[in-house]
C-alpha positions in Angstrom: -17.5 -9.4 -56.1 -21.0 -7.9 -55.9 -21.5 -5.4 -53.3 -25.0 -6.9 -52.4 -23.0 -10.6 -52.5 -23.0 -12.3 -49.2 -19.5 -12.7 -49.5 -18.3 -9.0 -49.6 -20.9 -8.2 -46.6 -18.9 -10.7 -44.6 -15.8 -9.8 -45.5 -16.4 -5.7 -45.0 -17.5 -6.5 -41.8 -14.4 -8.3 -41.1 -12.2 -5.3 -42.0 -13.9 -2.8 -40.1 -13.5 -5.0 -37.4 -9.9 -5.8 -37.7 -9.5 -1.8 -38.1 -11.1 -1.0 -35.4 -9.6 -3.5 -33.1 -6.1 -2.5 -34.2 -7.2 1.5 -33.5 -8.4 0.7 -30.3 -5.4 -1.7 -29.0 -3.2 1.0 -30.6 -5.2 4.2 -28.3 -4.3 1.4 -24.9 -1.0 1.4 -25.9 -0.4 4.6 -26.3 -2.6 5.8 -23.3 -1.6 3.0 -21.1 1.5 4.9 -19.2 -0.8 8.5 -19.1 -3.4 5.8 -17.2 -0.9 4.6 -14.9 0.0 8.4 -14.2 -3.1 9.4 -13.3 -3.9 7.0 -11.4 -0.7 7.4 -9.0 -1.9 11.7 -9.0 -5.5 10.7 -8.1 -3.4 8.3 -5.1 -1.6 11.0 -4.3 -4.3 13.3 -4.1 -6.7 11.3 -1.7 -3.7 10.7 0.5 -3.2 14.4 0.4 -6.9 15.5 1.1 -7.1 12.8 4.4 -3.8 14.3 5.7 -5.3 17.8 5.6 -2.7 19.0 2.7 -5.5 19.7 0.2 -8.7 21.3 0.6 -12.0 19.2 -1.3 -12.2 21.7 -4.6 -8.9 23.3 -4.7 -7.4 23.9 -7.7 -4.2 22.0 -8.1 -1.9 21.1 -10.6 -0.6 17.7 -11.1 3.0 19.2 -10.8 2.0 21.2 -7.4 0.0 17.9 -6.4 3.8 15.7 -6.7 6.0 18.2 -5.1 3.3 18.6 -2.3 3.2 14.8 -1.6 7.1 14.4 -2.1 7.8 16.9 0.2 5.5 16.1 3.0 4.8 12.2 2.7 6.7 9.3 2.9 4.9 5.8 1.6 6.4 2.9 3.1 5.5 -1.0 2.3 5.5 -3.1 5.3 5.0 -7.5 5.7 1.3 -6.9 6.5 2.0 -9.9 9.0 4.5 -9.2 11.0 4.1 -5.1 10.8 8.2 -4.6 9.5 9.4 -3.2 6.3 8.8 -5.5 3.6 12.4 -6.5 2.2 13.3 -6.0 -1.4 9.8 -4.2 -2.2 9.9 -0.2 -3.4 6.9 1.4 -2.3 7.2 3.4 -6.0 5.1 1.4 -8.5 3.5 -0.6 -5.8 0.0 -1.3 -6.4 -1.3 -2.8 -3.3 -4.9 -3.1 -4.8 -3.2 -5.3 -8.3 -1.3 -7.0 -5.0 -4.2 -8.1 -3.4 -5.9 -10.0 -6.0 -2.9 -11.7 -7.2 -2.8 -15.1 -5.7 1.4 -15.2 -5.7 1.1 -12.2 -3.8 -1.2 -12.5 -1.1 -3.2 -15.0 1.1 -6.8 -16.2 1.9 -7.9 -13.9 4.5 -9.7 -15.4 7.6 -13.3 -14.9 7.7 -14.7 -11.3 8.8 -17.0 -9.3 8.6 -16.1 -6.5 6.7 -15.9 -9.1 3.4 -12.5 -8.8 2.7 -11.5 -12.1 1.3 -7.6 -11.9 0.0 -5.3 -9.9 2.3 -1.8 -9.3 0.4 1.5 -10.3 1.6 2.9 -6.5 1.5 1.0 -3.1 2.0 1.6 0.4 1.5 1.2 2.9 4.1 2.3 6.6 4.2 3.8 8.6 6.6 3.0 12.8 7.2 6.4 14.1 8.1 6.8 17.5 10.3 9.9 18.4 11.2 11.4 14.8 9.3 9.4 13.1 11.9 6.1 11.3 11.5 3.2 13.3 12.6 0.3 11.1 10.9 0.5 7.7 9.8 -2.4 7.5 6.8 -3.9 4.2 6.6 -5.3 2.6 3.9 -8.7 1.0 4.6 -11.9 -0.9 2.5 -14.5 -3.5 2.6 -18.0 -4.4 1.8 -21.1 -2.2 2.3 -24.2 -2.0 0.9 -23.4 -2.7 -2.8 -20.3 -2.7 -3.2 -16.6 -2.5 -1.7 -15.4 0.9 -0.4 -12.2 1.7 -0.5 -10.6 5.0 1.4 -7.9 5.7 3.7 -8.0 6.8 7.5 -5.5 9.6 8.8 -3.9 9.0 12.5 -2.4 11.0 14.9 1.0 9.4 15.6 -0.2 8.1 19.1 -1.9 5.7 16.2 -5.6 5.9 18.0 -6.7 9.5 17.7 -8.6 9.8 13.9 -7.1 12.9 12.2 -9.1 12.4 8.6 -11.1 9.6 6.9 -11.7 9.6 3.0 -13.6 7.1 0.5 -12.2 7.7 -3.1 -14.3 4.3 -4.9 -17.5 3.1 -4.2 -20.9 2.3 -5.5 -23.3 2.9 -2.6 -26.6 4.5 -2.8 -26.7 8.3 -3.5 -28.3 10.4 -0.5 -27.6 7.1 1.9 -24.2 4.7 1.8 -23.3 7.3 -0.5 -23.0 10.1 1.9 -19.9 8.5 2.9 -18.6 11.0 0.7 -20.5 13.8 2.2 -17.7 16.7 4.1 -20.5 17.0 7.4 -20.4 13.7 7.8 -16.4 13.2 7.3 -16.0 16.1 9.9 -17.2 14.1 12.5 -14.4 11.5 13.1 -11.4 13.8 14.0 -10.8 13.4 17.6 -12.3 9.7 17.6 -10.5 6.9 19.0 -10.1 3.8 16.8 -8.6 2.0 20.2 -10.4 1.2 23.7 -7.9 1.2 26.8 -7.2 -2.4 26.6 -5.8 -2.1 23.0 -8.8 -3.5 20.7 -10.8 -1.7 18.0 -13.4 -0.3 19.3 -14.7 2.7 17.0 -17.8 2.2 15.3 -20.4 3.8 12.9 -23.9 3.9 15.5 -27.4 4.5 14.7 -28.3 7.5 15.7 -26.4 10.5 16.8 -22.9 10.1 18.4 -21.7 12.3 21.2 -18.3 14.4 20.6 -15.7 13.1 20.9 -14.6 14.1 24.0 -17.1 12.7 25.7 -18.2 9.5 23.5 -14.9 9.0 21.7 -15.9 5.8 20.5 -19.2 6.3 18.3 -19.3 8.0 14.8 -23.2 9.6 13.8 -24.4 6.7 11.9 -25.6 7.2 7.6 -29.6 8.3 7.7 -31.5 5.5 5.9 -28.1 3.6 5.3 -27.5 1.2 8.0 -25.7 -1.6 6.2 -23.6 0.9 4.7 -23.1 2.2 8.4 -22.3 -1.0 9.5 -19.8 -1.7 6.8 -17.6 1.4 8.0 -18.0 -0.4 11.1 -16.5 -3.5 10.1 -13.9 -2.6 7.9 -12.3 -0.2 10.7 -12.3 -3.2 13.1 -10.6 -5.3 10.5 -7.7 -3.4 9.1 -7.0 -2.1 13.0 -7.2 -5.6 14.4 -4.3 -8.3 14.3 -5.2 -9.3 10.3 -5.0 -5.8 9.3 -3.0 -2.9 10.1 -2.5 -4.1 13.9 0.7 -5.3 14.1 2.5 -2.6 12.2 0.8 -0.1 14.4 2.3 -2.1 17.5 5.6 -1.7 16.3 5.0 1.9 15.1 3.9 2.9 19.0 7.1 0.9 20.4 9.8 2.6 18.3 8.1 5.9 19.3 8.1 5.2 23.0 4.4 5.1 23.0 3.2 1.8 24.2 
């Protein structure tokens, strides 16, 4: 067949496409368990920084980051309804985000206004031990800003109202405004808020504006410069996943097993 033929064009192009399509289904074979590992290190890692156990820049190794989080943190998946251990679920290998968006394996959420729309059935949560006793319960937390959903975790003292950390590992906001979610300054100011008023409801919230400290305005976080929807959304995503939907009822139980409430 004539290399200028119509015919041969057609059919090179089919090769180099077959080639290429088995090379690159061959490289997500064979990278596909090195993903999955890295992604549980980089979980492992956020969960670390909010509880305080890593520094932002230190130099770890993925060995050192595993045998820091084994020794000091125990995850734990609970019936995001009813706030108990889920039954028959491992939390190793659970992927509450791959949870979520499964339809078999979670539930329409009710309407709110941090934009979260599926809730799932089971959630992972992790516990700081000190002394084999939970110090700081690290929440997972997310939902809509400006441009797109943020997902991070919040650290609690074990009286499960007193903010110990707060971390965003994914988002897509603005850089300089939503972005600065991100920013250390910022971050520094929630230790020491409180996510709950005296009568039990969520009550922290991003302001515009400066915030007092929080000893004396324990409820109000600085709001974002120039970022006020982004603001907001920290707002309503706290109030969601510490409400009844979210996180609530788990905390309930948490505080009466613990003799605190």
């Amino acid at each position: 067949m004539a290399r200028d033929s119509t015919g041969y064009t057609v059919g090179f192009a089919v090769a180099v496409c077959v080639i290429c399509g088995i090379g690159v289904a061959g490289a997500a074979v064979a990278l596909g368990p090195r993903q999955a590992e890295n992604k549980v290190l980089d979980q492992q890692k956020q969960v670390l920084y909010v509880a305080g156990l890593l520094k932002p820049g230190q130099e770890v190794t993925a060995d050192e980051v595993t045998a820091l989080f084994e020794k000091n943190i125990r995850p734990e998946v609970i019936d995001l309804k009813t706030g108990n251990p889920a039954k028959g679920v491992e939390a190793k290998g659970f992927d509450q985000r791959r949870a979520q968006k499964d339809p078999a394996t979670s539930t329409a959420a009710p309407d709110n206004a941090a934009k979260v729309f599926r809730l799932p059935n089971n959630a992972l949560v992790y516990h700081v031990l000190k002394d084999g006793k939970t110090d700081t319960l690290i929440i997972p937390i997310e939902g809509y800003g400006l441009w797109s959903v943020l997902y991070g975790y919040m650290a609690l003292d074990d009286d499960t109202t007193t903010v110990k950390g707060i971390t965003f590992y994914a988002h897509a906001e603005t850089p300089g405004l939503g972005g600065e979610v991100d920013n250390p300054k910022w971050k520094a100011l929630w230790p020491g808020r409180k996510v709950y008023d005296d009568k039990g409801q969520p009550a922290l919230s991003v302001i515009k504006g400066r915030a007092g400290d929080p000893k004396t305005d324990p409820y109000h976080v600085d709001g974002l410069s120039g970022a006020t929807i982004t603001s907001n959304g920290v707002t309503n995503l706290v109030k969601f996943w510490f409400g009844k939907d979210g996180y609530g009822p788990f905390l309930s139980n948490f505080r009466k097993s613990a003799g605190k409430g």
